[in-house]
C-alpha positions in Angstrom: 131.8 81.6 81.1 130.6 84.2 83.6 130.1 83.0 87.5 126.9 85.7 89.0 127.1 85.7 92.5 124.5 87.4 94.7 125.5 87.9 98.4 122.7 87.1 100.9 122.4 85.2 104.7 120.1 82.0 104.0 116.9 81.3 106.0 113.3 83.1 106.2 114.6 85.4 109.0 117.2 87.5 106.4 115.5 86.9 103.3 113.5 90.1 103.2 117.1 92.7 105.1 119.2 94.8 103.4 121.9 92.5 103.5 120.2 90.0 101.2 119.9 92.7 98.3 122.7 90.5 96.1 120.2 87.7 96.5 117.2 89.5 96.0 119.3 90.2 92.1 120.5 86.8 91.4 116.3 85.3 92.4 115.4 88.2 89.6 117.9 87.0 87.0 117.0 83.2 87.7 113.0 84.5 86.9 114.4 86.7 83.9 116.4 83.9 82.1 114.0 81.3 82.9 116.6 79.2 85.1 115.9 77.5 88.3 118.3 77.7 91.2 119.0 74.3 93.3 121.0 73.7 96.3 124.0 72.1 95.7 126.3 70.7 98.6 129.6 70.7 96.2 129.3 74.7 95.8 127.5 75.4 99.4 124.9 77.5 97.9 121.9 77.6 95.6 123.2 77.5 91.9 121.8 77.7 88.2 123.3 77.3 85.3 122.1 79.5 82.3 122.4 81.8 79.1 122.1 85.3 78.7 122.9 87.1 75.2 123.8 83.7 74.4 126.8 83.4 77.1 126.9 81.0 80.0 126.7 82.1 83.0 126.4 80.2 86.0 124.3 81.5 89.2 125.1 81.5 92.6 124.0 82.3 96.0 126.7 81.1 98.7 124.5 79.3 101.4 127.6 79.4 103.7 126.2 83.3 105.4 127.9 86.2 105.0 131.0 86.3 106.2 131.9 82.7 104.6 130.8 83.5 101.3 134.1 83.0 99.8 134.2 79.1 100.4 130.6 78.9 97.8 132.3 81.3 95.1 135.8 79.9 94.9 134.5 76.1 95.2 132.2 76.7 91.4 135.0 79.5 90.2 137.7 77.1 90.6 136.4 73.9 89.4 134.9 75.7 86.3 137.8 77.7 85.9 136.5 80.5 85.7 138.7 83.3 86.5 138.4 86.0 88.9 137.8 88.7 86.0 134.6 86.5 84.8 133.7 86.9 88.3 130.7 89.2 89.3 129.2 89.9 92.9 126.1 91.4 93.7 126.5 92.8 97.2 124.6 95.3 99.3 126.4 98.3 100.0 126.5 100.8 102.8 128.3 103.7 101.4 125.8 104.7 98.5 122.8 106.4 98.9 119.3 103.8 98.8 118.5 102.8 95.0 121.9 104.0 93.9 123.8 100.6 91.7 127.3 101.6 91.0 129.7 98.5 89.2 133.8 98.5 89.9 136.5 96.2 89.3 138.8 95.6 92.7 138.5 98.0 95.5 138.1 97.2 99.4 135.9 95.7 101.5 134.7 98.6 103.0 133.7 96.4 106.0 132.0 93.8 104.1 132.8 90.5 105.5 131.2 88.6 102.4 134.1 90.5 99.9 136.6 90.5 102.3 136.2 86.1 102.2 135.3 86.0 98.4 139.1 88.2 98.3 140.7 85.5 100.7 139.6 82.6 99.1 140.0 84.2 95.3 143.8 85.1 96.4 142.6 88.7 94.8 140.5 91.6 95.0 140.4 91.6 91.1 136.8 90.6 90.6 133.6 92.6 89.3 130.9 94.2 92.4 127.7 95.3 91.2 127.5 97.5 94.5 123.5 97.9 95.5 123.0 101.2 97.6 121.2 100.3 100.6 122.4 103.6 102.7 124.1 104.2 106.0 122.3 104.6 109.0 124.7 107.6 110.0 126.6 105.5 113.2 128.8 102.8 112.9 127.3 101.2 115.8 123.8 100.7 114.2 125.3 98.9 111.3 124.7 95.6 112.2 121.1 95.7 112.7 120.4 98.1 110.1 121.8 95.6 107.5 120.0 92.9 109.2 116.7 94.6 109.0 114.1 95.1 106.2 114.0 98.1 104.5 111.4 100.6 104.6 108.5 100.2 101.7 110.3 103.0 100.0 113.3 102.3 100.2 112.2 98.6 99.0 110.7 100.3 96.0 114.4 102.2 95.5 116.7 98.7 95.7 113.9 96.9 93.4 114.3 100.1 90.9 118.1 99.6 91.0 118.0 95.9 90.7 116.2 96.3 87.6 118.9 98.9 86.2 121.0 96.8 86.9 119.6 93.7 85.1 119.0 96.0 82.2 123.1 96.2 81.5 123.3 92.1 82.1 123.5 91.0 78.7 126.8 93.6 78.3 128.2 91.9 81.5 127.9 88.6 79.8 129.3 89.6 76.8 131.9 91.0 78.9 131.6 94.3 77.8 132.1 95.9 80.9 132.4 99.3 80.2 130.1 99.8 78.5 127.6 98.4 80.9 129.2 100.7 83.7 128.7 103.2 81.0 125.2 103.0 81.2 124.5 102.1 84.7 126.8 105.2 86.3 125.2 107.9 83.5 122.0 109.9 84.8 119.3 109.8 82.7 118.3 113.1 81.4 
């Protein structure tokens, strides 16, 4: 079993910043595989449980904000058993370039308070990021409103584009063939 996280602030006032782009994935996946996500108090968060390529996967976005994310992921993860390697988080991310989706296993937080809890609460860094490229906004000091501000029409168009790559390697991801899915996601087209 797979655990899909998407990492997100709740409430009409985030929904449509950059910080929401791991939510704005899991909400496409839910309307791809036909699954419905619920709130559920026991997992703080909105949460679906569905197949892809015939795997199930469970879907979550951590209604705990940011920076308490880790709470939502390890509550499901831990009762389902599902290990840290079956663990994969959709997460806005600074350091690419707008559009760009890049997949790892491990790594830091690179500032990212919603990792650094998922880490904490996981007792590892050994989990899956399917890292959304929402750009820098070239000072430190801006990024806290940048990320909590909606992004320009094109560079909406650019995260939706990458969201969709992204979803277009999923059935790998639940197959657990993960390199072959990073394969595919980190080679240009020609």
């Amino acid at each position: 079993m797979k655990l899909i996280v998407g990492l997100g602030n709740p409430g009409s006032q985030y929904e449509r910043t950059r910080h929401n782009a791991g939510f704005w994935l899991v909400d496409q996946l839910a309307r791809t595989t036909g699954a419905t996500l619920h709130a559920e108090a026991r997992w703080h968060g909105l949460a679906a449980r569905t197949a892809i390529a015939g795997e199930s996967c469970w879907l979550l976005e951590p209604q705990t904000y940011m920076n308490l994310s880790g709470r939502s992921v390890a509550a499901l993860a831990n009762f389902y058993r599902i290990a840290p390697a079956d663990v994969i988080v959709a997460h806005d991310e600074l350091d690419l370039p707008v559009g760009t989706v890049k997949m790892k296993l491990g790594g830091g937080f690179a500032g990212h308070n919603g990792l650094r809890d998922i880490t904490a609460q996981l007792g590892t860094r050994d989990f899956w990021r399917l890292r959304l490229g929402i750009g820098h906004p070239g000072d430190k000091s801006q990024v806290h409103s940048y990320v909590l501000n909606a992004p320009r029409r094109e560079e909406q168009d650019l995260i939706d584009e990458s969201i969709d790559r992204a979803l277009g390697v999923i059935e790998w991801i639940a197959r657990g063939d993960y390199e072959a899915a990073m394969l595919r996601l980190h080679t240009k087209p020609r």
